[in-house]
C-alpha positions in Angstrom: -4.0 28.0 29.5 -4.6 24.7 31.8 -4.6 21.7 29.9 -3.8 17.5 31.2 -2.7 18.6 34.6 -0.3 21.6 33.2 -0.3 25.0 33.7 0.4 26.1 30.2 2.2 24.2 27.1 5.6 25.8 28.6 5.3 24.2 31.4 4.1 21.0 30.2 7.3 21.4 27.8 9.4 22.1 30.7 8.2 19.1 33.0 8.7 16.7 29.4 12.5 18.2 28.6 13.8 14.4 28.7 11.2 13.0 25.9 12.5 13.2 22.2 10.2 16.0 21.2 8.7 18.0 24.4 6.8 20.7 21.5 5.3 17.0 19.9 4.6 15.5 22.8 2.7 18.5 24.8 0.9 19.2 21.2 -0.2 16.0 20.6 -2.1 16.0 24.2 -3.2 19.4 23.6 -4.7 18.6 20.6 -6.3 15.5 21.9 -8.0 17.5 24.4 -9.5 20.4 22.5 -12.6 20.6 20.6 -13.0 16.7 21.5 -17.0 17.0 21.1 -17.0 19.5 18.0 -17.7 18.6 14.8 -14.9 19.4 12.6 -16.1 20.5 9.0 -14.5 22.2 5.9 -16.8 25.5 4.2 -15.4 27.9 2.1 -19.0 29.6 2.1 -18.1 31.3 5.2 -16.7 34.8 5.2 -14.2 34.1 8.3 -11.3 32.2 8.6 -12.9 29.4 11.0 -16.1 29.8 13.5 -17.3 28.0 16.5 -21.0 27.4 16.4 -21.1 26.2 20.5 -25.1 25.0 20.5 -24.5 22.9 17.5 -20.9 21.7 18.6 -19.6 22.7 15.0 -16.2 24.2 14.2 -15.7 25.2 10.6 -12.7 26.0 8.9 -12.6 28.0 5.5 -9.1 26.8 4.3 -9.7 29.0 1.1 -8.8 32.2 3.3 -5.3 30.4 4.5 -4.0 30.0 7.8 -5.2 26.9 8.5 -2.9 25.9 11.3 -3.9 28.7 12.9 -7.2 28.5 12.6 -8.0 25.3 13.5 -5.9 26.0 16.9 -7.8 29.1 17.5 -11.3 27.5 16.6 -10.3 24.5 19.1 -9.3 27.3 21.8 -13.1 28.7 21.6 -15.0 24.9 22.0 -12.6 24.5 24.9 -12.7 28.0 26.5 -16.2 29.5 25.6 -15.8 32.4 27.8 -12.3 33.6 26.8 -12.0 37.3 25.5 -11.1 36.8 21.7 -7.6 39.2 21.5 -6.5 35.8 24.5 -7.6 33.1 22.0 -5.5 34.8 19.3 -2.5 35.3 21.6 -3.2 31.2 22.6 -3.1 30.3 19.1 -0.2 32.4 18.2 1.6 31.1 21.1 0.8 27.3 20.5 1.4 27.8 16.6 4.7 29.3 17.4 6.1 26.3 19.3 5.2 24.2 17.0 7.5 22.6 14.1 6.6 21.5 10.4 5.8 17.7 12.0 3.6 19.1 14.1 1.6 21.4 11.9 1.2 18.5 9.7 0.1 15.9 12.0 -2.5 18.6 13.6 -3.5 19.0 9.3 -3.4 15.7 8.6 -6.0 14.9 12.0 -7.7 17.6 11.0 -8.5 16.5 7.1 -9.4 12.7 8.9 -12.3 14.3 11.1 -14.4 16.5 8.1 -15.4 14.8 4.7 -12.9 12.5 3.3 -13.9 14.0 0.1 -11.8 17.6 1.4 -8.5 18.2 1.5 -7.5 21.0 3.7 -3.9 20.5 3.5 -4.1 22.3 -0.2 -4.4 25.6 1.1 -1.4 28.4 3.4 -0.8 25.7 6.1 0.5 28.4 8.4 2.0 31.8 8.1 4.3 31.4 11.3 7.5 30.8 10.1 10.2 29.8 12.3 13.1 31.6 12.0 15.3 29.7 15.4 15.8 26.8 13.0 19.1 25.1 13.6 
């Protein structure tokens, strides 16, 4: 998926080797790209794990079901790429989540609790069910 004059997060990863954290570095871009315009709010009414409402520009995120790295990635992929088949935005979001470390999931939760009501905390929920096993 294009993003900031990249092909895809591996190759913005690729072209950033020499920074001290390409995965940081490419995310943080990514995420500052995505879902810019959306309104980012917390409801555990919804069934789902997260939806994309695209005429009011609202993304939602149930952190009740879990998953919530996940699902705010995925969420951000639709207000970004309207049009692309749902099996490719979970494949995107996998893909992101998976390149991502701890740091990173918690910044992108820790943005993501400063944009809906101060009042939520999303962070008190499954922050991600990827698990990274090429620790060193």
């Amino acid at each position: 998926m294009p993003f900031a004059g990249y092909s895809n997060f591996a190759a913005c990863i690729r072209a950033n080797r020499g920074k001290k954290n390409p995965n940081a570095y490419c995310g943080s871009i990514m995420h500052a790209i995505e879902g810019k315009d959306y309104d980012m709010q917390e409801d555990t009414r919804i069934r789902d794990y997260g939806d994309t409402n695209y005429e009011d520009k609202v993304i939602r995120i149930n952190p009740a079901r879990g998953d919530v790295v996940n699902t705010v990635i995925h969420e951000k992929l639709h207000s970004q790429y309207p049009d692309m088949p749902h099996e490719e935005i979970y494949r995107k979001a996998y893909e992101i989540e998976s390149n991502m470390g701890i740091k990173e999931m918690g910044d992108l939760l820790h943005e993501t609790a400063r944009e809906v009501d101060k009042s939520q905390h999303l962070t008190r929920t499954t922050a991600s069910k990827v698990v990274r096993t090429n620790v060193k």
